[in-house]
N, C-alpha and C positions, 0 to 999 in steps of 0.2 A: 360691364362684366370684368370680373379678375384675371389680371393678366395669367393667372395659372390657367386658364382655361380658353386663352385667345389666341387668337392666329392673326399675325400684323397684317395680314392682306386683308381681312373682314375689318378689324379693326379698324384700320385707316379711314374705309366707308366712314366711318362715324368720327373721326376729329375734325375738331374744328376747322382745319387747312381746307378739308375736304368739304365740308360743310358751306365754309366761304365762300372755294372756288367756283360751287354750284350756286349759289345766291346770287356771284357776278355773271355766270353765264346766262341763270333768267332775265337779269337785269338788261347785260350787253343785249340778248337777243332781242328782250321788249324794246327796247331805242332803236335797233334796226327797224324791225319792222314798222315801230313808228313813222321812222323816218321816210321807208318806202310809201308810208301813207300820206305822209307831209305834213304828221304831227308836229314834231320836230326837227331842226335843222337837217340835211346829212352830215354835215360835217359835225355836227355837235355829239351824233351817234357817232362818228369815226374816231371823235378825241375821245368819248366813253369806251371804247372798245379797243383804242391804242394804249391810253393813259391807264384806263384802269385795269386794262390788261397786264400791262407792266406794273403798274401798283400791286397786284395778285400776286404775280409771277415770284414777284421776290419778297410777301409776306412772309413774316416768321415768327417763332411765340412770341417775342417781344410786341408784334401788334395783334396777335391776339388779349395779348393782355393790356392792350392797351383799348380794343375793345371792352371789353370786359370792365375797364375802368370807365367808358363811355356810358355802359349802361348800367353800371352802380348809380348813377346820377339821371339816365332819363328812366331807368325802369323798364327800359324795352330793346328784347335783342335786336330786332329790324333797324329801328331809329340809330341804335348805335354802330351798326355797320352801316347804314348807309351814310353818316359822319364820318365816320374816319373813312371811307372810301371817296368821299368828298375832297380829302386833302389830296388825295391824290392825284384827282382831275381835274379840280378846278373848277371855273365860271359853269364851263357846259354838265356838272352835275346836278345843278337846276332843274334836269328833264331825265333826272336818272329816276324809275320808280313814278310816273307822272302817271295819274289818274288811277296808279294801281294800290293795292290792301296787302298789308303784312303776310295775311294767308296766301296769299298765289304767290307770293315763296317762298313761303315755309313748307305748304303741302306740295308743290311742284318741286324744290327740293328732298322732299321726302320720298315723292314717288321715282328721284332718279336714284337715292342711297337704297330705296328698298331692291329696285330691279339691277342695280349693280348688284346686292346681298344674295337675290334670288341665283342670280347667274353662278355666283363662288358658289351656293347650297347646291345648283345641278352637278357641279363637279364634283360633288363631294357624295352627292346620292348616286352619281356613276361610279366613283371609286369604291365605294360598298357593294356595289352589282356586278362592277367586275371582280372582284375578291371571291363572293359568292359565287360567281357562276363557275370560276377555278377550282374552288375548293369542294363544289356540288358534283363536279363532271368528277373530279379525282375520287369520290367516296359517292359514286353513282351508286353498285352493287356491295357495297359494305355493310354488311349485317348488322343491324343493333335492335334493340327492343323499341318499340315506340310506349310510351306511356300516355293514360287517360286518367285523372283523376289523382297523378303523382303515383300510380299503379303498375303495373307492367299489364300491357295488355295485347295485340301481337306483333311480330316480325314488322318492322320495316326498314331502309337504306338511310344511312347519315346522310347519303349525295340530296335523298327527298328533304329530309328535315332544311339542307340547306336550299333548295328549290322551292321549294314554300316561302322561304323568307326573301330569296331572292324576286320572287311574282309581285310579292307585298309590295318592296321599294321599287317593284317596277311599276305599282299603280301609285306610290305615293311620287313620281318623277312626272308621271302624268298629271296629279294633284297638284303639283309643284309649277307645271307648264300652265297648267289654266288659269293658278291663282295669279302668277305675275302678271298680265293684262287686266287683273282686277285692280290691282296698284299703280300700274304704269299709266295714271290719269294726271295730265295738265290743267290747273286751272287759272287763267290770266283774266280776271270774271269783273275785279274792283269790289268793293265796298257792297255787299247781300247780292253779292253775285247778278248784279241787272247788267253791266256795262255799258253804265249810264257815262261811263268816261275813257273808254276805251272801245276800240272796233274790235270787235271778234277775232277779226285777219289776225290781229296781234299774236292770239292764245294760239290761233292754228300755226304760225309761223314758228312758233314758242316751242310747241308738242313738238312738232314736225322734225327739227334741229335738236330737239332733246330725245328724242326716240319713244315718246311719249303716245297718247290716244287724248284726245279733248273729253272733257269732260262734262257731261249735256247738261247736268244743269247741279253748279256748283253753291250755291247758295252762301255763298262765300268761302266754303269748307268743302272740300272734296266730300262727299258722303262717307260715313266712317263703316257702312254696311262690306265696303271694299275692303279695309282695312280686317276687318272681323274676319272676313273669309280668306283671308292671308296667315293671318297670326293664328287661324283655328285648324291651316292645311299648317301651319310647321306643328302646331299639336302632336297631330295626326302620325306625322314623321316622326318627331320625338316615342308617339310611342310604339313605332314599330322597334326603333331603335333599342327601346325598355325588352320587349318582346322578346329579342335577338341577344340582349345579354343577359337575360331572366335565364334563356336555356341552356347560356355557359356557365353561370352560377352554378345553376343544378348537376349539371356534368361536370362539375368539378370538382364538387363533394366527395368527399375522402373515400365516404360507402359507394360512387358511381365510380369517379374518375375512368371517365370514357372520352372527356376531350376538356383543357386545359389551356390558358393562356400560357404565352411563349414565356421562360423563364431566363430572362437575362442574368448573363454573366455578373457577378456579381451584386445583382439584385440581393437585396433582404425585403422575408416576410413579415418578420415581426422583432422587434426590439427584445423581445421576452423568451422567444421558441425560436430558435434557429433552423427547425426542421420544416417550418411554414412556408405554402404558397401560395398564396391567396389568390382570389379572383377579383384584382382589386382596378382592374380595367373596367370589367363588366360592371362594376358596385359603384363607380366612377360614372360613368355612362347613365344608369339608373337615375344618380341622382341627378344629371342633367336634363333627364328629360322628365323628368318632374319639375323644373325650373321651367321649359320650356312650355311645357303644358300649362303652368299657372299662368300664364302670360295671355290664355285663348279668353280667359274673364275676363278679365278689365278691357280689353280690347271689342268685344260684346259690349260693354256696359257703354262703352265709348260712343258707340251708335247712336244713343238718344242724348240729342247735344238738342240745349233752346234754341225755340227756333230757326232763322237764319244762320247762327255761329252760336258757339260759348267756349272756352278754351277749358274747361272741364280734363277734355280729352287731350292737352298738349302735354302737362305734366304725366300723364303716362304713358303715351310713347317716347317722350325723351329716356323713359328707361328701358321697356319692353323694346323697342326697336333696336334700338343696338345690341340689349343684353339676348333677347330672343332669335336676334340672325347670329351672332359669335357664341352664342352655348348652341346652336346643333350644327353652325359650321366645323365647332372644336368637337363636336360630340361625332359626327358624323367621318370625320378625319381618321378620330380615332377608331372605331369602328372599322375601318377599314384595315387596317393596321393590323389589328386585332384579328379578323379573320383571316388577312391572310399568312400569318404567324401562329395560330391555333394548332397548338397539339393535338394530335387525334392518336386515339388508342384503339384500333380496331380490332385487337385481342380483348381489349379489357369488354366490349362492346359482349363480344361471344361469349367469354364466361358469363356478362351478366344475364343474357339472354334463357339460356340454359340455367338458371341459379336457383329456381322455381321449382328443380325437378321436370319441368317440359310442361307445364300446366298453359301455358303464352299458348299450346299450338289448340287449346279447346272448340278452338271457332271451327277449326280446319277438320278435325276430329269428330265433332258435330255432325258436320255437311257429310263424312265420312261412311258415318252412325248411316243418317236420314237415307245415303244413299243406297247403301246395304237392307233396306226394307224396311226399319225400326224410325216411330213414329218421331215427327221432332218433339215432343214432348217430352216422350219416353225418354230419348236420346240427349233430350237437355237434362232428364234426372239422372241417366247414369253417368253420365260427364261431369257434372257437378260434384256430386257422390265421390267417385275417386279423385278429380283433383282437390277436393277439400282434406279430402285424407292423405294427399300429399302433400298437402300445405301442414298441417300439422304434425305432421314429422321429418318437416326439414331439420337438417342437422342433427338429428336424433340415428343414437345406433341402429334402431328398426327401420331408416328410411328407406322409404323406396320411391322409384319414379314413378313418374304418371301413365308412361307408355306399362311397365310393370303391373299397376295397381290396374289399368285397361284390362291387361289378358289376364291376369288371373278374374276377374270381375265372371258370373257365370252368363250375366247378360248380353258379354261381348262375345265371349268364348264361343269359337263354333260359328260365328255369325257373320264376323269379317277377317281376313288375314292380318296376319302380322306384318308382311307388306304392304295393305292399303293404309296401317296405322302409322308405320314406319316413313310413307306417302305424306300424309297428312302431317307428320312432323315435322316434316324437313323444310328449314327456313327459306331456303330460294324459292320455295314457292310462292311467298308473299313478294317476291323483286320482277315476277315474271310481266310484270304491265309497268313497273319503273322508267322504260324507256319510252314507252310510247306518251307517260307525263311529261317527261324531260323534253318531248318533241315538241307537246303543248308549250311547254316553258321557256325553251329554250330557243324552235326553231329547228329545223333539219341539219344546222351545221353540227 
């Protein structure tokens, strides 16, 4: 991923240093537990765990790239760290990697960078939830229109809109908690996975020390079915995320402007229009999680690997795994940010509400009708009837409102009060169950 859109704590996950470190840890821990088996010397496990500890310790790019020039020449990343990691121990690296296969650490190092990535992705889907639930509780009973269809359709609270979104990432945190023990699999297996050359004890000593779960039957390759249900729950996330700045887009449109990202001090909109402010967070966001989303295919396709192994599926998570945990750890950061710096206009909310002529309260109106005697059929034709004819003269010198066009109507006239009309208009009525949601959502605090 492009450093524009990274965050050095996810990142790191994914450099090489970091990559190394975890290579040598599966390694160190496989020669321990060898050794408690009496594979290996102890002592030959204590000089790989002093020696090549302190060889770790104090890597730096210069042997990475000194790596890197190891395996220009043999072709293979495993082989060439475990050479230059060679010089640094000595005779007893003879028994470093002994009986074990490139995959059991490369996919056991994978499964420790993903559930370190998952843990920074929880923080980050809690820093969205708590933003949300601040900025829900604050615009609990704030009037605004809800819309269906990009329509105005009736009464509801900003506080709801944001409680909606906040339930969302609180089941995608849940998704998030399940999928990481789908990843968090060890496998120390050897060559098609039999452990024709290793004791089991090993892999369990392995997981156990690395924070891991064993992996029941590795075929030399962790099953990539785990993999799939990981990179298809950050999808998932990605698109609530989309979801969430889909709807400050649209409130921020010149014709709503009902709630707006924060406008920093000397920020600029545009090179061209000095009077511009774009929604260029949200539009930002968007397209990250469309990045993230592409990344739930290949990682699917990655599942049907030949037979035993085929490394088909390595060339694409060397890119999706890093790029797909640092675009919704940066995406998800931001997102936070952004909600809790969100302009809200909850005048502008009310004029829009009302900008219809009162047509929004038809539903309310209805039930009104219905309960005054008159048939709901009936009652849905003469509801219709006048607010259509109050939509066609919005902004026109003859307009008039809907409550208007109601009592002079001769169907209504006589039949219900101007008070139950007046009843049936009035927008708190739709916020009267809001809190008993909020309870749902929220909890009793």
């Amino acid at each position: 991923m492009v450093p524009r859109y990274s965050r050095q704590e996810m990142a790191s996950i994914w450099q090489d240093l970091n990559r190394y470190r975890i290579w040598f840890e599966i390694e160190a821990l496989a020669a321990e537990a060898m050794a408690t088996l009496g594979d290996i010397p102890a002592d030959s496990a204590r000089a790989i765990r002093e020696k090549g500890g302190a060889w770790i310790a104090a890597m730096t790019e210069a042997d990475v790239e000194r790596i890197a020039g190891i395996e220009r020449e043999t072709r293979h990343d495993v082989i060439a760290f475990l050479t230059w990691l060679a010089e640094g121990i000595g005779p007893d690296s003879r028994f470093v990697h002994l009986g074990m296969t490139s995959s059991d650490v490369l996919d056991t190092c994978l499964a420790v960078q993903l559930t370190q990535a998952t843990d920074l992705l929880l923080q980050g889907v809690d820093a969205v939830m708590a933003a949300l639930k601040r900025r829900a509780i604050e615009h609990r009973h704030t009037p605004t229109i809800g819309r269906s269809h990009g329509i105005h359709a009736e009464p509801t609270s900003f506080g709801l809109k944001l409680a909606g979104h906040y339930a969302e990432f609180a089941r995608d945190r849940e998704r998030l908690i399940a999928a990481r023990p789908e990843i968090a699999t060890c496998a120390i297996s050897g060559a098609v996975g039999t452990f024709a050359h290793l004791d089991p004890g090993i892999e369990a000593h392995v997981a156990a020390r690395l924070g891991l779960a064993v992996e029941p039957v590795s075929t030399q390759v962790i099953p990539r079915d785990r993999h799939a249900a990981y990179f298809t729950t950050l999808a998932v996330i990605a698109s609530g995320i989309e979801r969430l700045a889909t709807e400050i887009r649209h409130l921020q449109r010149s014709e709503v402007r009902e709630a707006e990202e924060f406008f920093h001090p000397g920020q600029k909109g545009s090179s061209a229009m000095p009077h511009k402010r774009n929604p260029v967070l949200s539009e930002n966001l968007t397209g990250l999680a469309r990045l993230v989303r592409s990344y739930a295919l290949p990682a699917l396709e990655n599942v049907a690997l030949w037979h035993e192994r085929d490394i088909s599926h390595s060339s694409v998570e060397r890119v999706i795994a890093p790029d797909a945990t640092i675009a919704l750890d940066f995406a998800l950061q931001r997102l936070a940010g952004l909600v809790e710096k969100l302009t809200i206009h909850p005048e502008r909310m009310a004029e829009n509400l009302e900008s219809l002529g009162g047509v929004v309260h038809s539903g309310e109106v209805l039930l009104a009708l219905a309960r005054a005697g008159i048939s709901r059929e009936d009652a849905y034709r003469i509801i219709q009837r006048n607010a259509m004819a109050t939509w066609t003269t919005l902004g026109k010198t003859d307009a008039r409102s809907f409550r208007d066009h109601l009592m002079a109507d001769p169907e209504v006239a006589g039949r219900i009060s101007p008070e139950a009309i007046d009843a049936a208009m009035d927008s708190r009525s739709h916020l009267a169950r809001v809190d008993q949601i909020f309870t749902r959502v929220f909890g009793t605090d």
